[in-house]
MARMI-585277 format. One line per field, with one value per residue (C-alpha): residue number from 1; residue in one letter; x, y, z. Coordinates in nm, 4 decimals. Example, Ala and Ser with C-alpha at 12.3 -4.5 7.8 and 13.67 -1.06 7.14 Angstrom:
// MARMI-585277
num = c(1,2)
residuo = c(A,S)
xx = c(1.2300,1.3670)
yy = c(-0.4500,-0.1060)
zz = c(0.7800,0.7140)
END
This chain:
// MARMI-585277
num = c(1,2,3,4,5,6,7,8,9,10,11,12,13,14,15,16,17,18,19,20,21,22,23,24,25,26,27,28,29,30,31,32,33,34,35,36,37,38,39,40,41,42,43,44,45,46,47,48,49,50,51,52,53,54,55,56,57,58,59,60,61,62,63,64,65,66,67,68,69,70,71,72,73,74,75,76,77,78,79,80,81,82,83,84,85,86,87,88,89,90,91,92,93,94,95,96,97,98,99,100,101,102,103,104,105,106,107,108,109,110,111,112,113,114,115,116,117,118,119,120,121,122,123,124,125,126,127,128,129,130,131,132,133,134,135,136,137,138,139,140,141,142,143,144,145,146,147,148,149,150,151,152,153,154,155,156,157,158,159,160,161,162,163,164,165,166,167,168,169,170,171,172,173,174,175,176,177,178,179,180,181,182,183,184,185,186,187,188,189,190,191,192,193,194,195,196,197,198,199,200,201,202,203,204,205,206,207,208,209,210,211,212,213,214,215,216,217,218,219,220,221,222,223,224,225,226,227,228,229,230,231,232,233,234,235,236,237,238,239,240,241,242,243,244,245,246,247,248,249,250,251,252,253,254,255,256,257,258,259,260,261,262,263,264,265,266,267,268,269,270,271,272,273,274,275,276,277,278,279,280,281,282,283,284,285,286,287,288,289,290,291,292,293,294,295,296,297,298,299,300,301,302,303,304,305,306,307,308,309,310,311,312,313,314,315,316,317,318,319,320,321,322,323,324,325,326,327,328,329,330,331,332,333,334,335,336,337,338,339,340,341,342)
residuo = c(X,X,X,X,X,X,X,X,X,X,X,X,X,X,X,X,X,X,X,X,X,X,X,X,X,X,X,X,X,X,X,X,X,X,X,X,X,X,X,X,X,X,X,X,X,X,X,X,X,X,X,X,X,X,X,X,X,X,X,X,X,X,X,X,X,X,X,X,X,X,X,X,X,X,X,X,X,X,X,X,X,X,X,X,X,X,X,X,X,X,X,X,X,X,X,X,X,X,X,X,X,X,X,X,X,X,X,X,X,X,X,X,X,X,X,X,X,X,X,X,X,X,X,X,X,X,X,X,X,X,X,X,X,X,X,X,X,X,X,X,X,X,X,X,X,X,X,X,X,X,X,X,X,X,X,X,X,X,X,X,X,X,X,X,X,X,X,X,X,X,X,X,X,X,X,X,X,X,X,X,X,X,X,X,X,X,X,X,X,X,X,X,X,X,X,X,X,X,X,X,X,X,X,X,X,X,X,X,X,X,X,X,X,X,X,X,X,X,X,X,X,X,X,X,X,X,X,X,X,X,X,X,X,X,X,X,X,X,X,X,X,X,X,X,X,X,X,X,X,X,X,X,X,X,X,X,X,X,X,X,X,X,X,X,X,X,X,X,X,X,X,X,X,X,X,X,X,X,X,X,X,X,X,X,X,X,X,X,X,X,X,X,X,X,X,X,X,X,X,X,X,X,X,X,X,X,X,X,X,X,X,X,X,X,X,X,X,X,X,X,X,X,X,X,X,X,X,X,X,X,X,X,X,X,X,X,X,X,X,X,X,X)
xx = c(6.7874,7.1526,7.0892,6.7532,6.8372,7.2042,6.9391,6.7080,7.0027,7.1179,6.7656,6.7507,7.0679,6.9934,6.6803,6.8620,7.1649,6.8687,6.6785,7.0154,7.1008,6.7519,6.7660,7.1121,6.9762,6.7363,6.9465,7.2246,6.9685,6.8385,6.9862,6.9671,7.0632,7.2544,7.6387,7.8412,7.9629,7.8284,7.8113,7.6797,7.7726,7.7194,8.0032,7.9855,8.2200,8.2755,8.6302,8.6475,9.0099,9.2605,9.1527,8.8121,8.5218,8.7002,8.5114,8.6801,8.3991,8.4510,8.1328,8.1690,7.9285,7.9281,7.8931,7.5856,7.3152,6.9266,6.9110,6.7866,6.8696,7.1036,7.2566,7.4007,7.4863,7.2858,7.4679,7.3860,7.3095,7.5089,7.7876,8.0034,8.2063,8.5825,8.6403,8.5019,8.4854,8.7953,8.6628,8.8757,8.7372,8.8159,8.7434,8.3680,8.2930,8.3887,8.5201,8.4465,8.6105,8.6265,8.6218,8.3348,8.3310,8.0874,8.1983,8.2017,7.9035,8.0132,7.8798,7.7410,7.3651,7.2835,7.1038,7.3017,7.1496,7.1240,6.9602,6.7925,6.8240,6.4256,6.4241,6.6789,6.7705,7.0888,7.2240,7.4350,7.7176,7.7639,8.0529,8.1249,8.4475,8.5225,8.7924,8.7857,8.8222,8.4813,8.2699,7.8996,7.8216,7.5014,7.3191,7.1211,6.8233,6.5054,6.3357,6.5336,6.7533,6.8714,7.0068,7.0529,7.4190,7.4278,7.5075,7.8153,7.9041,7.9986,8.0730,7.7204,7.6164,7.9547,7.8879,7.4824,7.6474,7.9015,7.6666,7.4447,7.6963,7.7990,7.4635,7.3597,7.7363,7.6823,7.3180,7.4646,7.7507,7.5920,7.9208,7.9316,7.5902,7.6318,7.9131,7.6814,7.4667,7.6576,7.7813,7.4390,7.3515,7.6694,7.5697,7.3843,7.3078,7.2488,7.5981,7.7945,7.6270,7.7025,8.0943,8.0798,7.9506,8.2342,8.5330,8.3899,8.3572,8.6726,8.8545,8.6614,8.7934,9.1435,9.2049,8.9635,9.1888,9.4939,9.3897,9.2609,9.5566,9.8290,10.0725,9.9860,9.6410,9.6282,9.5255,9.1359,9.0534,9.2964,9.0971,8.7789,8.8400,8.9235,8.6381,8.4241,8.6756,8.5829,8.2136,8.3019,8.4906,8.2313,7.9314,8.0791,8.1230,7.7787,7.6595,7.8408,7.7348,8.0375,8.0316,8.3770,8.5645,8.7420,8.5246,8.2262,8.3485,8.5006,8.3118,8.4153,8.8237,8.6324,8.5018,8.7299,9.0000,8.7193,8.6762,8.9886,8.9719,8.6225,8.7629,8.9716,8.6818,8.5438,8.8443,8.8039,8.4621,8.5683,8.8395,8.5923,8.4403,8.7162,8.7287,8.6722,9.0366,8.9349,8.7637,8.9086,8.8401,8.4703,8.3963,8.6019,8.4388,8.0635,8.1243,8.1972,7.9247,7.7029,7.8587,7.7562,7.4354,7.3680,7.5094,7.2499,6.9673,7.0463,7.1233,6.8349,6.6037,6.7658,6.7896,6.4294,6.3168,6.5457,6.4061,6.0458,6.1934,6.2891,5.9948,5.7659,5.9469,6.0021,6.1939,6.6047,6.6527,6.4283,6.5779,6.9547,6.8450,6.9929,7.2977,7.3580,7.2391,7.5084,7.7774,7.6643,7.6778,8.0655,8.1519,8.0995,8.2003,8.5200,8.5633,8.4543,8.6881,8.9993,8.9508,8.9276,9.3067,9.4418)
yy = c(8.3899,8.4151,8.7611,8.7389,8.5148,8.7379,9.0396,8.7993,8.7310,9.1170,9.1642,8.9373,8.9982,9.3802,9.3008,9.0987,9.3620,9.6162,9.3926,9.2986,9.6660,9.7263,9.5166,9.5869,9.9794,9.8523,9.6729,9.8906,10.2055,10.0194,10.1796,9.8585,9.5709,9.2803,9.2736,9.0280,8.8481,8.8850,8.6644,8.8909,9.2833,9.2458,9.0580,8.9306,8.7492,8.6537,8.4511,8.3216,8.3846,8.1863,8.3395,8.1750,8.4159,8.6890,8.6966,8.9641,9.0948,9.2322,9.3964,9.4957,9.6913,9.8888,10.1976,10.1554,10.0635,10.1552,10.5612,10.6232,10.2641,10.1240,9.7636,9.6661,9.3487,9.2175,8.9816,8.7718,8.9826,8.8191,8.9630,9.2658,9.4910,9.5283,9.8673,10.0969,9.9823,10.0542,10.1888,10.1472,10.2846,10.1107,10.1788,10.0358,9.9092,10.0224,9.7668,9.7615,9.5603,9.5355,9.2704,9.1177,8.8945,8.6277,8.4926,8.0769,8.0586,8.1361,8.1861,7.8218,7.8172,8.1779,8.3758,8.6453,8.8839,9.1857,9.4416,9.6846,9.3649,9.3387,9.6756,9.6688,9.4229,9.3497,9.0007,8.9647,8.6687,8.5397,8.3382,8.2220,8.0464,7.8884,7.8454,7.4218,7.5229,7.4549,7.6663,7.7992,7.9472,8.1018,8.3724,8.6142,8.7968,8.9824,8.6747,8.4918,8.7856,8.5851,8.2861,8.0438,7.9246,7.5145,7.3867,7.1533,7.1438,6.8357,6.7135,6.6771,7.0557,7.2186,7.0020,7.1499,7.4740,7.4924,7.3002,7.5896,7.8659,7.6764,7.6431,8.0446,8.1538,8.0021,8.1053,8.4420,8.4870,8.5389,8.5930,8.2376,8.1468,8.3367,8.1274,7.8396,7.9792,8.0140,7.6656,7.5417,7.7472,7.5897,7.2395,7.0383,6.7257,6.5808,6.3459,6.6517,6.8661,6.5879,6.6052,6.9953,7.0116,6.7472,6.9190,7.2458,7.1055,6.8928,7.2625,7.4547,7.1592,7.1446,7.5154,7.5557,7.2909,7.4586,7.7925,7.6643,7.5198,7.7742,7.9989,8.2936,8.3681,8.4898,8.8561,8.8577,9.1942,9.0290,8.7100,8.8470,9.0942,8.7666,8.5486,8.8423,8.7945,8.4709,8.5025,8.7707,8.5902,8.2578,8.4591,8.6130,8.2699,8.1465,8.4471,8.3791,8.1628,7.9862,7.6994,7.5270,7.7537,7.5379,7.6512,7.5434,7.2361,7.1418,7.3104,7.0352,7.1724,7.5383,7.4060,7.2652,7.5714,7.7964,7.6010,7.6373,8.0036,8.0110,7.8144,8.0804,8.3166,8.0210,8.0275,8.3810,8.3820,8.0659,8.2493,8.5212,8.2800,8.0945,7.7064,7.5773,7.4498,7.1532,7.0436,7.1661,6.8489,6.8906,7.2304,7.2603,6.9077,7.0863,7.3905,7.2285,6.9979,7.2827,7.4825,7.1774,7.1237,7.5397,7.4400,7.1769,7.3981,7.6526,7.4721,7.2001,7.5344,7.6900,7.3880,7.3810,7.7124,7.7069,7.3239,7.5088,7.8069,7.6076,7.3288,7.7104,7.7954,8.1496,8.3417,8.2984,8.6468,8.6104,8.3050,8.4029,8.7644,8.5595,8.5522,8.8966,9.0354,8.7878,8.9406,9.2850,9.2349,9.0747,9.3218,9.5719,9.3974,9.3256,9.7029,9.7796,9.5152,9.6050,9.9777,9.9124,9.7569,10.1269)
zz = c(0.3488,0.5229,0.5205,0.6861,0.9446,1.0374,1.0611,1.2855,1.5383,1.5913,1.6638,1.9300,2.0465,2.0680,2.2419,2.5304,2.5646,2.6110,2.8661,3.0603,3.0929,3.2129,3.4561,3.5790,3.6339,3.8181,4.0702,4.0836,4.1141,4.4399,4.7706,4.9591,4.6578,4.7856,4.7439,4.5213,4.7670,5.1393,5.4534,5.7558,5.7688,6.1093,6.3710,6.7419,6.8878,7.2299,7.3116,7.6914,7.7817,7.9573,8.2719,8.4177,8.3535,8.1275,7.7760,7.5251,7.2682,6.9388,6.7777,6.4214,6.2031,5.8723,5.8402,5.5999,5.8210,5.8641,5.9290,6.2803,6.4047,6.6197,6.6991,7.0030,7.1490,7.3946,7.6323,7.9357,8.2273,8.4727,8.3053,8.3952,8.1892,8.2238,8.1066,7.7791,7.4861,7.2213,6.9099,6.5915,6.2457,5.9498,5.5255,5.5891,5.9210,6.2845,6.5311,6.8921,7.1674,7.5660,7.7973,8.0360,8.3262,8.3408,8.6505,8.7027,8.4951,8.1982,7.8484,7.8032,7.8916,7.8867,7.5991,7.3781,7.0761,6.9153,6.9776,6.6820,6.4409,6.4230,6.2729,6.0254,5.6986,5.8518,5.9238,6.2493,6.2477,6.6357,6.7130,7.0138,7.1174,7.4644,7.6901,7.5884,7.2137,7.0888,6.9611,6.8816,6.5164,6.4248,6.2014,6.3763,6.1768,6.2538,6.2955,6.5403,6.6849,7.0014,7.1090,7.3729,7.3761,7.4073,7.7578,7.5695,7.2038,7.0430,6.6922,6.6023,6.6951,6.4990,6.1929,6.2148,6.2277,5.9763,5.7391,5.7956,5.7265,5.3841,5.2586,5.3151,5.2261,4.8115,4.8371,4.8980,4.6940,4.3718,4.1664,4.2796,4.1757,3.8197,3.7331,3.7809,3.5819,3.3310,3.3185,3.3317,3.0016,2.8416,2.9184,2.6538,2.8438,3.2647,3.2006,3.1166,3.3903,3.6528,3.5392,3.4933,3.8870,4.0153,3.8201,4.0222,4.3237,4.3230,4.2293,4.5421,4.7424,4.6816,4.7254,5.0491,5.2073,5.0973,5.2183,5.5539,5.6278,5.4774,5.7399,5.5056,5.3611,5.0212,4.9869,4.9491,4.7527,4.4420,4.4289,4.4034,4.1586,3.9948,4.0581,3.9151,3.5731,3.5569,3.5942,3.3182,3.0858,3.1282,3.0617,2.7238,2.6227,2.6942,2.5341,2.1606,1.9073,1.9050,2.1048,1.9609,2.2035,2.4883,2.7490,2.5281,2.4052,2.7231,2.9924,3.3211,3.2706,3.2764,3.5951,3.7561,3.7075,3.8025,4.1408,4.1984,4.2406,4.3568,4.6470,4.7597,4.7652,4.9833,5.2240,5.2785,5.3820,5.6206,5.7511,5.8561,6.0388,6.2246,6.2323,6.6367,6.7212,6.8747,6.5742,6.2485,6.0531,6.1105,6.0511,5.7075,5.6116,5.6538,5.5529,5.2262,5.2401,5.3213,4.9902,4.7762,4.9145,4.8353,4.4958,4.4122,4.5210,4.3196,3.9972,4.0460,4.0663,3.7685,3.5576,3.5984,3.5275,3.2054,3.0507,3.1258,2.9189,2.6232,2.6620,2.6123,2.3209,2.4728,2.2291,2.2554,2.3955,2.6259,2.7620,2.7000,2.9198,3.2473,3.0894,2.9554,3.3200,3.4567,3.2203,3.2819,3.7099,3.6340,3.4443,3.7179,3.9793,3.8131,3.7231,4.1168,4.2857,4.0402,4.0659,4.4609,4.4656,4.3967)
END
């Protein structure tokens, strides 16, 4: 009977390491599959200078973009250019900048897009930052490839906006969102989920801060070759059958030293961004709150899909498949990101 039943489990193991190596193929053999970790390829910023009227723009793009298409910012017509445009090349994108004048108008009021966004995948960040040290955050897509800058920006508007930019930063890092899953696979009951979730949070928190406010930002490239270890390392242990490991039997300290790592992924991403100067508190407050928010989302839709799983009585390896495909992504991307430090 042992003997059966040790038979039974390779079978099922070997049927899940088959389907997450499927499945992983399939991803990796599609031209256009979402990074790891990935706010907006696409950058616009506009920064009204000291000097009334006099905007400088930086457009960034990657190099990998839709053949035969091209983006260009579209800015408000009443204003001028200062000059060509400087082009500087860099290991994946190319960064453009010049100056405009706007005049006494200004940027606040008028509309500003991109162009070639409707045919293309891409995302387009646009950040705006004026002269009184506010600022104006949004995503542009195909759907919605313009906007109309607000006439004044208060408290209320940058906390919309950051929340915003939390919520679609987690739903878009999916190293972030495997580790969850992970967790959530480790988990054996809602109290310990509910304490697993606050040590990770409390972790992310600590270490955003820290970054946000530090004279010298951490290298990014190291840190997420090791937030793709840890995603790594968690999903081996959710895979075993061993659950008296101490990430098993004690999956909220897991968390919460996860967190603090995954927060400096976090910080980089927010750094990307830029924090309005005027109103720092605000913006790294709901960017968090818009991370958390993400967080719930995703793990209130995978805790269902999972208790349906098991309330089906689908087979083990068909239900433990999430995790091998997990391990399998983590184990690339940490082979990608460490190779990529060399």
């Amino acid at each position: 009977m042992p003997e059966c039943n040790t038979r039974h489990r390779g079978r099922a193991r070997g049927r899940a390491l088959a389907a997450a190596v499927v499945m992983m193929l399939a991803i990796v053999g599609q031209p256009s599959s979402a990074p790891a970790h990935a706010l907006a390829p696409a950058l616009l910023e506009l920064v009204e200078t000291g000097t009334q009227g006099t905007v400088e723009v930086l457009w960034r793009r990657s190099y990998q973009g839709t053949p035969g298409v091209v983006m260009t910012p579209a800015l408000p017509g009443h204003c001028r250019p200062l000059g060509t445009p400087v082009d500087k090349r860099g290991n994946v994108t190319m960064d453009s900048r010049w100056r405009i004048d706007c005049g006494t108008r200004g940027l606040r009021g008028s509309w500003i897009g991109v162009a070639g966004i409707e045919e293309t995948k891409t995302d387009a960040l646009l950040r705006v930052a004026y002269r009184d040290g506010s600022s104006t955050l949004a995503v542009l897509r195909a759907e919605a490839p313009r906007l109309q800058l607000p006439e004044k920006t208060g408290s209320a508007r940058v906390a919309a906006d950051y929340i915003k930019l939390g919520v679609d930063h987690i739903l878009h890092g999916f190293d972030h969102l495997l580790l969850l899953l992970c967790l959530l696979w480790l988990i054996p009951n809602l109290r310990m989920l509910l304490a697993v979730l606050s040590s990770f949070t409390a972790g992310h928190t600590v270490t955003l801060a820290l970054a946000m406010v530090a004279v010298q930002p951490l290298p990014q490239a190291p840190i997420e070759a090791a937030i793709a270890a840890s995603v790594l390392l968690l999903a081996v242990e959710a895979a075993g059958e061993n659950r008296s490991r101490w990430i098993g039997s004690r999956p909220w300290i897991a968390a919460g030293v996860f967190g603090l790592l995954h927060g400096l992924g976090f910080a980089g991403a927010l750094r990307d961004i830029g924090l309005p100067s005027a109103q720092i508190p605000v913006a790294l407050l709901s960017f968090n709150v818009g991370i958390e928010l993400g967080q719930i989302l995703f793990v209130a839709g995978a805790g269902v899909c999972l208790a349906l799983a098991r309330r089906l009585l689908l087979p083990l390896w068909v239900q433990a498949t999430p995790v091998y495909v997990a391990g399998s992504l983590a184990a690339m991307w940490t082979i990608e990101r460490t190779v990529s430090l060399w």
